[in-house]
N, C-alpha and C positions, 0 to 999 in steps of 0.2 A: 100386240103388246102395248100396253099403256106407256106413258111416258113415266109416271113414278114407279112401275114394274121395274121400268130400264135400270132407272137410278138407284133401283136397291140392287138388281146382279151387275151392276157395275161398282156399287159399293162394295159389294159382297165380295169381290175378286179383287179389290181394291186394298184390302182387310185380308185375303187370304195374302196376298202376296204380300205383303208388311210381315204378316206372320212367318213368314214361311224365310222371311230375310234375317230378320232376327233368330230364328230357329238358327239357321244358319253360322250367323254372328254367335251365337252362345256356341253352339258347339266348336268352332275353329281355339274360341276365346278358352273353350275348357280343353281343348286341345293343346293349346300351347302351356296353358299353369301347367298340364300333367307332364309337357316334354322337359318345363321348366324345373319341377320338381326332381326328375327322371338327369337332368343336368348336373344338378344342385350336388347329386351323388356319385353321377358316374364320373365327374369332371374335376369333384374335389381332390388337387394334386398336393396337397397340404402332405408332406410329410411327416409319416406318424412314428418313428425314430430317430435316436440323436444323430445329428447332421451339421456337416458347415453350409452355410446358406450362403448362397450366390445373387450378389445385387448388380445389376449391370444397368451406370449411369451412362448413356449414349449421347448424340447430339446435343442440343441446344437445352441449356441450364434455365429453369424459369418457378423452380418451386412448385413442381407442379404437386395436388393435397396427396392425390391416391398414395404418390411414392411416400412422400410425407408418412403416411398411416401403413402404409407398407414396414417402415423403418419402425415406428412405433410396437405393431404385431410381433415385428421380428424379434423385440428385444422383450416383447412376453410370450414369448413360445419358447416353453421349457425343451424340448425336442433341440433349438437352434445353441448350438455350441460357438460358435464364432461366426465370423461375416468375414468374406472375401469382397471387395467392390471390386469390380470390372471398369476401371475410367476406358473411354474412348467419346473425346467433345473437349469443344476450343472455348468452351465455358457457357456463359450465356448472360441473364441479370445480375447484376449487385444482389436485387432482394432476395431472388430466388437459390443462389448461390448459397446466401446467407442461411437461408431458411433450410438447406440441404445439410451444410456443415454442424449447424445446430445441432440435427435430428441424430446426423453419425455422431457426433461427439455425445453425446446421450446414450445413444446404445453403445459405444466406445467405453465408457465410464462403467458397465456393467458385464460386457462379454468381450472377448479379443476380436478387433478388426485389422486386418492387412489393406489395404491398397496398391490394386494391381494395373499400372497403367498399360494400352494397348498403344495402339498409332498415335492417339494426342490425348495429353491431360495438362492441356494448358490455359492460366486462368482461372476462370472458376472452376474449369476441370480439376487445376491444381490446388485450388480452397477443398475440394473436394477430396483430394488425395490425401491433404493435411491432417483431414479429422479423422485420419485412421493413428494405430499406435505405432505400423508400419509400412513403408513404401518403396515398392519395388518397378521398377520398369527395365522394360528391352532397351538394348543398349542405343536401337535409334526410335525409340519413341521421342516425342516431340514434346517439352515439358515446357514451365515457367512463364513467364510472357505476366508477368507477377503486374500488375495495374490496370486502369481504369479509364473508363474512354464515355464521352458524352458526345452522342454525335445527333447531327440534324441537317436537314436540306436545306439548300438556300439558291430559291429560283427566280429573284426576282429579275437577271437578267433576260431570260427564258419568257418571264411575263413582260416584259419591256417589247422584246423583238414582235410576242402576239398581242403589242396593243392593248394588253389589260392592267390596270392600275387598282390594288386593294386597298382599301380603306378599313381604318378600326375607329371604334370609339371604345375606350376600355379604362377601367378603375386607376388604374395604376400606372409608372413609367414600365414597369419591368413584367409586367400582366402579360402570359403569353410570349414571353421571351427566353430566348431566341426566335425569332421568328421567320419563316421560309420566305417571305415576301419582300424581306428587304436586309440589307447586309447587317450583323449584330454590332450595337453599339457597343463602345468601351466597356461599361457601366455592365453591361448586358453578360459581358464574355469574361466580366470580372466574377459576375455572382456565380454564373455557369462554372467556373472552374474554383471557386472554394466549395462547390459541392463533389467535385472531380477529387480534390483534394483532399474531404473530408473521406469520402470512400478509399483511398488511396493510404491515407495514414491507417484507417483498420484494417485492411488489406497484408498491409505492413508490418500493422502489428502481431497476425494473426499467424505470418511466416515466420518473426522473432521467435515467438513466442513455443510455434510446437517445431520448430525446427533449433531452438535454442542458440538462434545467433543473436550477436550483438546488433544495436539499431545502425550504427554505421557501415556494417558488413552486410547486413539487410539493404540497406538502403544503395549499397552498391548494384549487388543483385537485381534491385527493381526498378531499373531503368527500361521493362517493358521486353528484353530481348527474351526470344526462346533460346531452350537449350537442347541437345539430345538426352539421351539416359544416361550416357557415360560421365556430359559435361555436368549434369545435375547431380551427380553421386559424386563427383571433385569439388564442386562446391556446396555441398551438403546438404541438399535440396529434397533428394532423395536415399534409402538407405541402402539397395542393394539392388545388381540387375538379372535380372531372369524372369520367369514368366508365374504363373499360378503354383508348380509345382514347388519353386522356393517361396514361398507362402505358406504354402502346406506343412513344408518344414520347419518354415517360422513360426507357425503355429504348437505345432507338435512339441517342439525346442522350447521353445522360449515362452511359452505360455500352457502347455503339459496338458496339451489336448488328446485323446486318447490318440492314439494311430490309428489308419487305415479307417478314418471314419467318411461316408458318403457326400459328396456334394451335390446338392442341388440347388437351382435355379428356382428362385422366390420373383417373381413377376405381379406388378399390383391386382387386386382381383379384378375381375368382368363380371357384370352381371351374367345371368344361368341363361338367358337366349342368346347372347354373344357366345357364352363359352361352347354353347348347342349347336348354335346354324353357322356362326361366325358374325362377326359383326355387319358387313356388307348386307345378307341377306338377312337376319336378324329385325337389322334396323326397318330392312323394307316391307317386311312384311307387317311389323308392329304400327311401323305408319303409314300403312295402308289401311289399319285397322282404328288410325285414332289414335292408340292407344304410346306414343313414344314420338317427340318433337326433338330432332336433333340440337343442340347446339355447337354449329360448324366453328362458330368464331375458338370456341374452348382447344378444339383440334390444332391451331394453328400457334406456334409462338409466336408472339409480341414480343420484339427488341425494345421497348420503351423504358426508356430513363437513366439511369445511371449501367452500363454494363461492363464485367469483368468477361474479357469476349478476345481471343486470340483472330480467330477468323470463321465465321460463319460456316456450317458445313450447307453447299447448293443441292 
């Protein structure tokens, strides 16, 4: 056998085997659009009857979009008659808080919302509880905790004892301040807490306002303490204690929702191979294929910046 013989059935099987890997590759790839499709319908839990819809805001507060457009959907899906929130979380961001409150007071404005606290809704848990038209908690749920917290590290004695000394060159006196490398200036700790401050009066004003207290009675209030369910319903924080079922009732009563109508749990969407394999396996198999780059950071809350934050749940 000649040597350019070799080269062509070495090509030749060079060429099959590319073929035969792509073959491969297409058919997994039309396998999955078809389980994806096959998902798309067997998966859809959309409720196709009038219903009170169940939002359940959990841990750590951050704006996150999906729920965001979750709230959105909710309040044009002719099917959803009222909203129940389920609080359980010690708040989380300023912005994200904010961004939550917004969304319920919007669909608030257009269908009946209750607020149902579980173990904590304090914080922005309880910005959250607010933008309902009513709020109910167990008598030892853990509420209020009504302000505003700016925190940051500060390790430069840490970097002293290991020998290391940091240097800046930067625009400004206050560029990057507070800063972990060395103790905050006056100046520093002054601008830092008129932005504490500024969150703090809208915080403030936001309990005036849908709790209908005066600003001086507000502001006794929001000296940061928690309260139980019971202590929050004596000071009028919240409206009544019991769990979902006096909800139901408040619903029915006071806003002449039919009776005996189903509730279900609205959870934001998943794409169709998530809701298929599950996310775990899902994910693995799609990036094994190429085809889906996770972004881990998006999974993780960020504490960053200004937060209305009782206590972090570990």
């Amino acid at each position: 056998m000649t040597a350019s013989e070799f080269d062509k059935i070495t090509d030749h099987l060079v060429l099959h085997k590319s073929r035969r890997r792509w073959r491969l590759f297409g058919i997994v790839t039309l396998a999955l659009l078809a389980l994806a499709v096959i998902a798309a319908v067997y998966f859809d839990k959309t409720p196709r009857e009038p219903h009170i819809a169940r939002l359940h805001v959990d841990g750590l507060i951050t704006g996150e979009q999906k729920q965001l457009d979750l709230i959105r959907a909710l309040k044009k899906d002719t099917n959803v008659t009222g909203l129940i929130i389920r609080i359980n979380s010690p708040g989380g961001t300023t912005a994200g808080s904010e961004a939550l409150y917004e969304e319920l007071r919007a669909f608030a404005k257009e269908k009946p919302t209750v607020a149902v606290m579980d173990t904590v809704a304090a914080s922005g848990g309880y910005i959250t509880a607010i933008a309902a038209d009513h709020i109910i908690a167990r008598g030892n749920s853990i509420t209020g905790s009504i302000g505003v917290i700016f925190t940051y590290p500060e390790i430069s004695g840490l970097l002293g004892t290991l020998g290391v000394k940091m240097e800046e060159l930067k625009s400004g006196e206050l560029k990057a301040e507070p800063s972990p490398y060395r103790p905050a200036s006056d100046k520093a700790k002054q601008v830092s807490m008129t932005m504490v401050e500024d969150g703090f009066v809208w915080f403030k004003g936001l309990v005036a306002e849908r709790r209908k207290l005066t600003a001086e009675r507000t502001a006794i209030l929001s000296d940061g303490r928690v309260y139980t369910g019971r202590q929050a319903l004596k000071e009028g924080l919240i409206d009544a204690l019991g769990g979902e079922d006096e909800a139901v009732k408040w619903l029915e009563s006071e806003r002449k929702l039919a009776a005996d109508l189903p509730i279900f749990d609205r959870k934001p969407a998943r794409s169709e191979p998530e809701a298929f394999f599950g996310m775990s396996s899902a994910s693995t198999v799609l990036r094994l294929l190429g085809l889906l780059q996770l972004d881990m950071g998006a999974q993780s809350a960020q504490l960053n910046g200004l937060l209305v934050l009782w206590h972090p749940q570990l």
